[in-house]
C-alpha positions as CSV (number, residue, x, y, z in Angstrom):
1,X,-44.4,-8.1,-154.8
2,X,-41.3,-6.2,-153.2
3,X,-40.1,-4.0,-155.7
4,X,-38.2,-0.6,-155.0
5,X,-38.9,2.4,-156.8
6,X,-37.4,5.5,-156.8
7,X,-38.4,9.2,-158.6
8,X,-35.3,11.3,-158.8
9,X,-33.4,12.1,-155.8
10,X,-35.2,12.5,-152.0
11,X,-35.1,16.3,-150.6
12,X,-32.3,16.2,-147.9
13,X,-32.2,15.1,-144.8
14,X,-31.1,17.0,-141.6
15,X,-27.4,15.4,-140.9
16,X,-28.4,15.3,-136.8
17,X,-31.5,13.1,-135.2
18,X,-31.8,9.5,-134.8
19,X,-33.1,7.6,-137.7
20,X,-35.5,4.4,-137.0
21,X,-34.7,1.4,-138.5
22,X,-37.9,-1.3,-138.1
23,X,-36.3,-4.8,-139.1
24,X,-38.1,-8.0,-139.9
25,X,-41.1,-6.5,-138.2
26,X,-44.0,-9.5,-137.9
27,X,-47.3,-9.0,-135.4
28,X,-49.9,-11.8,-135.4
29,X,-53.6,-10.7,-133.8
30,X,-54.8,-13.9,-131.7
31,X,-58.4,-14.5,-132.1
32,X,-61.1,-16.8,-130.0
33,X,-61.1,-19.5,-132.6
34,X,-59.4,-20.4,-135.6
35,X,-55.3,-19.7,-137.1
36,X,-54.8,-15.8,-135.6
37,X,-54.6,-13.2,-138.2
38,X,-51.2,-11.9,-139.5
39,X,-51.1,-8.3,-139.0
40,X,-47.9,-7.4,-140.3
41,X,-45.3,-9.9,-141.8
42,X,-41.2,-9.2,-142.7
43,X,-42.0,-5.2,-142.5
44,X,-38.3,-3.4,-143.0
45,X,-37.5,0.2,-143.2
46,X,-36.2,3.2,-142.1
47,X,-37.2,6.3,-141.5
48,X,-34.7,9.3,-141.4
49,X,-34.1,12.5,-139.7
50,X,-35.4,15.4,-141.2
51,X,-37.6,13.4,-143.4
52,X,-41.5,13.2,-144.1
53,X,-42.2,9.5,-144.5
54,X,-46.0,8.5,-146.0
55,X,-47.3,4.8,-145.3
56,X,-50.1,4.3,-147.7
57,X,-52.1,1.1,-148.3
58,X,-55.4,-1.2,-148.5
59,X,-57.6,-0.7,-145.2
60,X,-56.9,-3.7,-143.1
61,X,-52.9,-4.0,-144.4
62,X,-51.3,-2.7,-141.0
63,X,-50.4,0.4,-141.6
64,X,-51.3,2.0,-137.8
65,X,-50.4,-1.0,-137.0
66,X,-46.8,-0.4,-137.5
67,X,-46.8,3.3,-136.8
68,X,-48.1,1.6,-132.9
69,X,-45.0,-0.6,-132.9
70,X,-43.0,2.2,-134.0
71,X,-44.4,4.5,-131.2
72,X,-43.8,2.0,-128.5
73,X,-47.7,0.8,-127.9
74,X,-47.2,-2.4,-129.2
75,X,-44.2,-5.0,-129.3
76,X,-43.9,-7.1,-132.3
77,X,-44.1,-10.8,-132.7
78,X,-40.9,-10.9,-134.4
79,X,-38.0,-8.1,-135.5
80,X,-37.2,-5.3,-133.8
81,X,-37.1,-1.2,-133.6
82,X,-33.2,-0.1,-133.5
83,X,-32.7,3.7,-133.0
84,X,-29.4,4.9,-134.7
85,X,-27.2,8.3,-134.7
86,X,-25.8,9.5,-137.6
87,X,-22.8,7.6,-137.1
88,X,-24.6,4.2,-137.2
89,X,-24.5,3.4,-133.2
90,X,-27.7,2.9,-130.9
91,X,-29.3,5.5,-129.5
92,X,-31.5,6.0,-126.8
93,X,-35.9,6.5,-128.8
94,X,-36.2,9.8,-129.7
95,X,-39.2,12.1,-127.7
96,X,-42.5,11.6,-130.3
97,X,-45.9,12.5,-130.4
98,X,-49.2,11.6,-132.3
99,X,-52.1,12.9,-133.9
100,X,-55.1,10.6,-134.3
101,X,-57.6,10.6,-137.0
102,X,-60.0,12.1,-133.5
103,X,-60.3,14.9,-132.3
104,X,-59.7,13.4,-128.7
105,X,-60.0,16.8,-127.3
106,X,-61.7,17.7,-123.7
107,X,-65.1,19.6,-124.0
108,X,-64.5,20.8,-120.7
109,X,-61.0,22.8,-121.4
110,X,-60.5,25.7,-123.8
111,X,-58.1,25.6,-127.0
112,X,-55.1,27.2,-124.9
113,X,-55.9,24.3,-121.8
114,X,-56.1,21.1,-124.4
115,X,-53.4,22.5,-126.2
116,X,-51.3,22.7,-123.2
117,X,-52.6,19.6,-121.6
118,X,-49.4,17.6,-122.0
119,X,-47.1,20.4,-121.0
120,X,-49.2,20.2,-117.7
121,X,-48.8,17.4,-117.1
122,X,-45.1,17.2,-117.5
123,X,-45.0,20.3,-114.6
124,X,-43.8,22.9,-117.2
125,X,-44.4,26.2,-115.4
126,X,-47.5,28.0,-116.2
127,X,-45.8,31.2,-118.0
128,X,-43.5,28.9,-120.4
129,X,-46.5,27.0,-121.0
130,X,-48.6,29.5,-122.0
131,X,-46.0,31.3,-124.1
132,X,-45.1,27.5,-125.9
133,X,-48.9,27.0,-126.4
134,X,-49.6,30.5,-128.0
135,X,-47.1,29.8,-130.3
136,X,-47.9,26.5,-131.3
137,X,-51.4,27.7,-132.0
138,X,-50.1,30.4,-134.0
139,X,-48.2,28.2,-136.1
140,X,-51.7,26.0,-137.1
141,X,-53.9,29.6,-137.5
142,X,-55.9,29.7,-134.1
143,X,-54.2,32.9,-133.1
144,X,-57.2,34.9,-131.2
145,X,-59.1,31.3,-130.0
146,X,-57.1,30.5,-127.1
147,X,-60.4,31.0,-124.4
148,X,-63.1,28.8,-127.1
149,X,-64.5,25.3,-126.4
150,X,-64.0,22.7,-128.3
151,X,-67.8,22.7,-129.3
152,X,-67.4,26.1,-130.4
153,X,-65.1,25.7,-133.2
154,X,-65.5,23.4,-136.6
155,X,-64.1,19.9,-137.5
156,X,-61.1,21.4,-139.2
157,X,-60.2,23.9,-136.6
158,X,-60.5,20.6,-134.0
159,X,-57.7,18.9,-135.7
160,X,-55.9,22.0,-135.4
161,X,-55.8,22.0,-131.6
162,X,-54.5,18.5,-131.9
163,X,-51.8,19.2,-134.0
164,X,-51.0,22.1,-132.0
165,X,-51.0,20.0,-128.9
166,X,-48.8,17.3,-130.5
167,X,-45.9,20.7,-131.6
168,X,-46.1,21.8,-128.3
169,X,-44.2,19.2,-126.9
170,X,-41.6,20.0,-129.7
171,X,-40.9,15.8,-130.2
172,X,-38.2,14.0,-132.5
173,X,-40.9,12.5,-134.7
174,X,-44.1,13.4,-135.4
175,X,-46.8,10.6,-135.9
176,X,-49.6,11.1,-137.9
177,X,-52.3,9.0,-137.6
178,X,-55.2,9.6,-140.6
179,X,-55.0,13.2,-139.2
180,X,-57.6,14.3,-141.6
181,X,-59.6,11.4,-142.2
182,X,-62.6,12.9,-140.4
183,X,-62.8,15.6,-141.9
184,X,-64.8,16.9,-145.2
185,X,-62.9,17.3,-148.7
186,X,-62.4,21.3,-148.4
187,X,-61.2,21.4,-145.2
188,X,-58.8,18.5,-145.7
189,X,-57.8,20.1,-149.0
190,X,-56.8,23.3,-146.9
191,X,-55.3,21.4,-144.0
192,X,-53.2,19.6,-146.2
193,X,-51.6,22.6,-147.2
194,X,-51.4,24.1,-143.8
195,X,-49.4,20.8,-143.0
196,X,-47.5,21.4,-145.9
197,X,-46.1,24.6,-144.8
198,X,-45.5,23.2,-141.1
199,X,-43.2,20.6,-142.4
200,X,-41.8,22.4,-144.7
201,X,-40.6,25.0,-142.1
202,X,-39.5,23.1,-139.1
203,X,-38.2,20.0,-141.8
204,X,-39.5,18.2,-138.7
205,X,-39.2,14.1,-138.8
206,X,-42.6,13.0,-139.2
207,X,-44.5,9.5,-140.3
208,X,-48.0,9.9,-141.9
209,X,-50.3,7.0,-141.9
210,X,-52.9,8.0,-144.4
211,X,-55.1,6.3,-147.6
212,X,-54.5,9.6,-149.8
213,X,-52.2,9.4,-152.3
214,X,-52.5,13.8,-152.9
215,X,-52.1,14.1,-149.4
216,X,-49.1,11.2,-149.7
217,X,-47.2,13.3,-152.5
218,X,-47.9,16.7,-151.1
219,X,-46.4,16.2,-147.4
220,X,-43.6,13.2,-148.1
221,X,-39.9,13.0,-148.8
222,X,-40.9,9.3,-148.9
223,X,-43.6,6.7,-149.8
224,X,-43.9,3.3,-148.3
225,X,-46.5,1.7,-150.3
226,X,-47.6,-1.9,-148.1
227,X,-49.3,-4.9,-149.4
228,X,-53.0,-5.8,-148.6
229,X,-52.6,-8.0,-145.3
230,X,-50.6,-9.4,-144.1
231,X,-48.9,-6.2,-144.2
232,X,-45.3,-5.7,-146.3
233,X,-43.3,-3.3,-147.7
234,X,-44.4,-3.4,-151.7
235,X,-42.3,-0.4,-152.8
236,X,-40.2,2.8,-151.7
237,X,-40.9,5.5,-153.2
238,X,-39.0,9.1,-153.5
239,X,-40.7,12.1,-153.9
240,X,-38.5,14.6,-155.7
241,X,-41.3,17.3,-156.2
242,X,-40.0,20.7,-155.2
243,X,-41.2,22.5,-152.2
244,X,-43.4,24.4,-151.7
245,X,-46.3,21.8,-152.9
246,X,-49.8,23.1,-152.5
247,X,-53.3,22.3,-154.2
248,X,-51.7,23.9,-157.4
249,X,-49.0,21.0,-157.3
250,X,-51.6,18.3,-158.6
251,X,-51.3,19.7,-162.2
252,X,-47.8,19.5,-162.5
253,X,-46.3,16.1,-165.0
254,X,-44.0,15.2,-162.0
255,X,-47.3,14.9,-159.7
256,X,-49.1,13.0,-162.2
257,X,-46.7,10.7,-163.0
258,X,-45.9,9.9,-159.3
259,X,-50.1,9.5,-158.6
260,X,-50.3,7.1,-161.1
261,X,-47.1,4.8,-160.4
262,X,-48.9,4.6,-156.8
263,X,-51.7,4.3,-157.8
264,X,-51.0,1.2,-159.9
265,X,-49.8,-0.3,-157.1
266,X,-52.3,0.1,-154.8
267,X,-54.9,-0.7,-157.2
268,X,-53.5,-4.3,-157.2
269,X,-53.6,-4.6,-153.3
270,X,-57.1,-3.0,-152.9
271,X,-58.4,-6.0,-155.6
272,X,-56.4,-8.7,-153.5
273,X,-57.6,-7.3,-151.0
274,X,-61.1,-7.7,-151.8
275,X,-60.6,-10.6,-153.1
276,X,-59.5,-12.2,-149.9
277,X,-62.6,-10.5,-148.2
278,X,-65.3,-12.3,-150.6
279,X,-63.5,-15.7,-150.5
């Protein structure tokens, strides 16, 4: 399957920023014995400046796969990453950083020190650190926990210093990785909306790796919908839902109808998927 879908027109894109065009992308995993397994296979796309771009799919289809290959931890077997100005001509990767689905924090440093961690590290002087830090951690609600351990706040408020610490080093692209897989229902509920607001303020490029089609809808400009493995490109999909989307935007027709066009899809991957699993 390799249709293209579109709903309406895609929000706007910022007319500055380098866009990332994946082409022909293929990554085969070698195993100990037997054919290796095909990761990813003939992946192309592109995601733009200014843009919120979802990758949604079948556990097992590649989809952090190619969000590695995009960030530059992986190469691919075959294709290539090409990064392009607005006029079309190569340009040098754009500065990116990820959230992972954990926490990854250090137990050992406060919210304002693992926050800060990668500003450290880059020798950013302590004052414009702290002042970059207090407002990152402003922008994701932690105003007030600067001096706290990580085992003194809750899952939620966790993945909160890891965005924060990802914003802080004010990237190109944003990579989100299952950012609130770990968490329970509510919290990712209120998260999602948090993240909502974020990207709708900055209009940050970001690429979100996640199996929830609500949280899919409510973030994205853009849905890449991929095959159960070996991984490909099934559909494109425009959101054209205005912002600001919240909670409340799951009862709107435009919401509904989107859910279920992606949801039909991915319904047919998740049986081939488990299809290939019980043969």
């Amino acid at each position: 399957m390799n249709a293209t879908t579109t709903s309406g027109r895609s929000a706007p894109s910022s007319k500055s920023g380098v866009a990332i065009v994946a082409k022909d992308l293929g990554l085969a995993w070698a195993i100990r014995q037997g054919t290796p397994v095909v990761a990813l296979e003939g992946v192309s796309c592109a995601f733009a400046p200014g843009e919120v771009t979802a990758i949604i799919g079948p556990s097992g289809c590649g989809k952090s796969t190619l969000l590695q290959i995009v960030r530059g931890f992986l190469e691919p077997g075959t294709g290539s990453i090409a990064y392009l100005g607005p006029d079309g001509s190569a340009r040098s990767a754009p500065s990116m950083a990820t959230v992972w689905q954990s926490f990854n924090l250090f137990p050992w440093l406060t919210v304002e020190e693992n926050a800060g961690f990668g500003l450290e590290l880059a020798g950013v002087a302590k004052a414009e650190r702290q002042r970059r830090v207090r407002e990152a951690l402003a922008a994701v609600d932690l105003a007030g926990f600067e001096s706290k351990l990580p085992r003194q706040l809750s899952g939620g408020m966790r993945q909160r210093v890891g965005l924060a610490r990802a914003l802080v080093m004010n990237p190109d692209v944003l990579l989100l990785d299952e950012p609130f897989g770990a968490l329970d229902a509510q919290t990712r509920l209120v998260l999602q909306e948090q993240l909502a607001r974020l990207v709708e303020s900055t209009r940050k490029t970001a690429i979100l790796v996640t199996h929830s089609i609500e949280e899919a809808i409510l973030l994205a400009d853009k849905v890449l919908v991929m095959t159960a493995r070996p991984g490909r490109i099934a559909a494109e999909i425009k959101v054209d839902i205005p912002r600001p989307r919240g909670h409340a935007t799951t009862g709107h027709a435009e919401y509904v109808a989107l859910f279920e066009q992606i949801y039909g899809l991915l319904r047919d991957e998740v049986e081939r998927a488990m299809r290939s699993e019980g043969s």
